[in-house]
C-alpha positions in Angstrom: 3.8 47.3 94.2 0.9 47.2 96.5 -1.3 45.8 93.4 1.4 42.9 93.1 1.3 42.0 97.3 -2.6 42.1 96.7 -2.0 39.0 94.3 0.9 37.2 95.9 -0.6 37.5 99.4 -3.6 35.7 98.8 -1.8 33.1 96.7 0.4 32.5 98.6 -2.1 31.9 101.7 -3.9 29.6 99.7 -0.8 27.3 98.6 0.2 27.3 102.5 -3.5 26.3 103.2 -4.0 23.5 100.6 -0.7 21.9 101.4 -1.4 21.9 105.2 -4.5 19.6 104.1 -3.4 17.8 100.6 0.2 16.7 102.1 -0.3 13.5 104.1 0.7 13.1 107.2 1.8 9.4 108.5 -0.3 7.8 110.8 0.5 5.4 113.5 -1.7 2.2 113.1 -0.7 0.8 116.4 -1.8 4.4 118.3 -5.2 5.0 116.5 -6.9 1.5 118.2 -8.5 3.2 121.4 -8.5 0.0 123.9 -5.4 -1.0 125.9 -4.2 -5.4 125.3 -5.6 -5.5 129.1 -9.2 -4.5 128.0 -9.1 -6.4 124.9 -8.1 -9.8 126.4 -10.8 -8.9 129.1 -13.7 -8.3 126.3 -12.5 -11.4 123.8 -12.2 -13.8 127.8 -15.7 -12.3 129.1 -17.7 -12.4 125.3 -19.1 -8.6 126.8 -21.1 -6.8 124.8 -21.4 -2.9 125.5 -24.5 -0.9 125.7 -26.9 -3.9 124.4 -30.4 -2.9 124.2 -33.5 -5.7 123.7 -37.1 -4.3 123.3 -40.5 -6.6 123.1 -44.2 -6.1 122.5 -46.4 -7.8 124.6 -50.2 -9.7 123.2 -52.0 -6.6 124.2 -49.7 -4.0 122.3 -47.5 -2.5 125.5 -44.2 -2.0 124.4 -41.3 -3.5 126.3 -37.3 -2.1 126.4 -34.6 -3.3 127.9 -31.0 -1.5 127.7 -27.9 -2.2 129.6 -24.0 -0.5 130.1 -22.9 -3.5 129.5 -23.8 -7.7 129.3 -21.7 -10.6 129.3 -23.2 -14.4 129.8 -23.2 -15.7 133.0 -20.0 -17.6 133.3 -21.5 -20.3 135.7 -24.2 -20.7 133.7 -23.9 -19.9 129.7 -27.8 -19.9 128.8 -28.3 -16.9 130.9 -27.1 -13.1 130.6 -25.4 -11.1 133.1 -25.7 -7.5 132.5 -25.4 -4.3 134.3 -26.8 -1.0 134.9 -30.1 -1.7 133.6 -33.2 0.9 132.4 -35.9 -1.2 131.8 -39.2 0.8 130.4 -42.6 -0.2 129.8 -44.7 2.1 128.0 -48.3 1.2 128.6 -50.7 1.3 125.4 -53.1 3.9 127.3 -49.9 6.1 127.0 -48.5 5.9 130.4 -44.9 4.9 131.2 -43.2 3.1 133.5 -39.6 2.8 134.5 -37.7 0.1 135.9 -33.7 1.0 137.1 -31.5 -1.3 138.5 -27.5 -1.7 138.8 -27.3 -5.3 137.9 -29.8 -7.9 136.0 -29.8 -11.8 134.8 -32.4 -12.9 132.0 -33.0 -16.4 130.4 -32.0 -17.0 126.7 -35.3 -17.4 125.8 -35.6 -13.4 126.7 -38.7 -14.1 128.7 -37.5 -13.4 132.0 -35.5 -10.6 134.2 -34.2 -10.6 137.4 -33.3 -6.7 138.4 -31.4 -6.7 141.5 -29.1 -4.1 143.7 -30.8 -0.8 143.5 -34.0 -1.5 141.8 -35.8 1.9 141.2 -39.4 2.3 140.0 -41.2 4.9 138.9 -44.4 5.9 136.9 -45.6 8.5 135.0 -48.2 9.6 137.6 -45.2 10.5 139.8 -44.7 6.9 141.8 -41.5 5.9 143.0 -40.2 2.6 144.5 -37.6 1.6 145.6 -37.0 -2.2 146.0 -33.7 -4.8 146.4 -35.3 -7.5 143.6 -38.0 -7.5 141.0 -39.0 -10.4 138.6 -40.6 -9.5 135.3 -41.8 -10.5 132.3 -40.7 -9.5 129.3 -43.2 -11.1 126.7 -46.1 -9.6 129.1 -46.6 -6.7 131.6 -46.0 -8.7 134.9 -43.5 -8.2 137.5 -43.2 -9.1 141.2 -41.1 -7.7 143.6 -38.6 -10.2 145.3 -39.3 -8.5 149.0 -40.4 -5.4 150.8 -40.9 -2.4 148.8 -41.4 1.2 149.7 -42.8 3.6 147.5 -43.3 7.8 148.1 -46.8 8.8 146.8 -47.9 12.8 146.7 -49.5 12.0 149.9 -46.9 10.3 152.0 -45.1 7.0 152.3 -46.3 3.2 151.7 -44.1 0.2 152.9 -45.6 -3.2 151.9 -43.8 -6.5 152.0 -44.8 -7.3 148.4 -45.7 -5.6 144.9 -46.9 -7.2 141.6 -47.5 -5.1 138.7 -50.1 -7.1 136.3 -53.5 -6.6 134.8 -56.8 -7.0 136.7 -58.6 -10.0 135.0 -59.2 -9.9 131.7 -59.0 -6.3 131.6 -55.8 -4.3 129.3 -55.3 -1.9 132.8 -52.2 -2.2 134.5 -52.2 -2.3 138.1 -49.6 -1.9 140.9 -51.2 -4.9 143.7 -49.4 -3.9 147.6 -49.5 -7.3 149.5 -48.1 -9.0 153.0 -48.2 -6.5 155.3 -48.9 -2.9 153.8 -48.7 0.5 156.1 -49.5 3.8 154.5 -48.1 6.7 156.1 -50.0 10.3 155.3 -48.4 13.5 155.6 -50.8 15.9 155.2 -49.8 19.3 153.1 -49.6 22.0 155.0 -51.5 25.4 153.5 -51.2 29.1 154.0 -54.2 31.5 154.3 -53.4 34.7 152.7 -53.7 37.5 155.7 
């Protein structure tokens, strides 16, 4: 008897197993679209287009990228896009990075220019951060100028100028941060402990 359960057991098991996945089960084709007739209507109105990315390289090999949550065209004026949540980074061709946040944007259809307002954050890979309201850049070059004051938090203390440009000195492939109209540099010193 116990020779016979050893047979039928596993079987058994195996017919209960294959019908739970060869049967077919119905399936609802109105339940299995994700969006609600609300967010439809919305996206087919507004032409949005979710998590759009754009990317560029510049004459002198940097490499420019451009990704969004979301972009839409401006509905005052079609040519240009509307888009929001922005990370913008450049990646410099000696290997240095630089970072460009921002919670809403506009650029030209021609995909030359950005406008980065609300928010704008920028940081380098040397460990600089500003923080801004606007910033105009280029997107077919490395070139970007801030819209008004900027304040930026350095390893040695804090610098408030009413200006920034980011561009290359001359004729020279270095990329510069230029401070203009106004610039105060606060130093905090670090404070060190002898050993007793």
């Amino acid at each position: 008897m116990v020779a016979l359960l050893k047979v039928i057991l596993p079987l058994l098991a195996l017919v209960l197993l294959a019908t739970m996945f060869l049967v077919p089960r119905t399936i609802d084709l109105e339940s299995a679209i994700p969006f609600a007739d609300v967010e439809l209507e919305t996206r087919l109105r507004d032409q949005q287009v979710t998590a759009p990315s754009f990317s560029s390289q510049t004459g002198r090999g940097h490499l420019v990228a451009v990704t969004a949550a979301k972009a839409n065209p401006d509905p005052e004026e079609p040519s240009r896009i509307v888009a929001e949540d922005l990370d913008t980074r450049i990646t410099l061709t000696s290997g240095q990075l630089i970072t460009v946040l921002a919670e809403h944007g506009e650029m030209d259809s021609a995909f030359q220019d950005l406008v980065l307002e609300d928010g704008v954050r920028i940081t380098t890979s040397s460990g600089l951060k500003l923080d801004t309201d606007s910033l105009i850049m280029s997107l077919d070059q490395v070139r970007a100028e801030t819209g008004g004051p900027v304040s930026a938090t350095l390893g040695i203390g804090r610098l408030d100028a009413g200006r920034m440009a980011i561009r290359p000195a001359g004729e020279s492939d270095d990329i510069y941060l230029f401070f203009t109209k106004g610039v105060r540099l606060l130093y905090t010193p670090q404070t060190t402990t002898k050993d007793p």
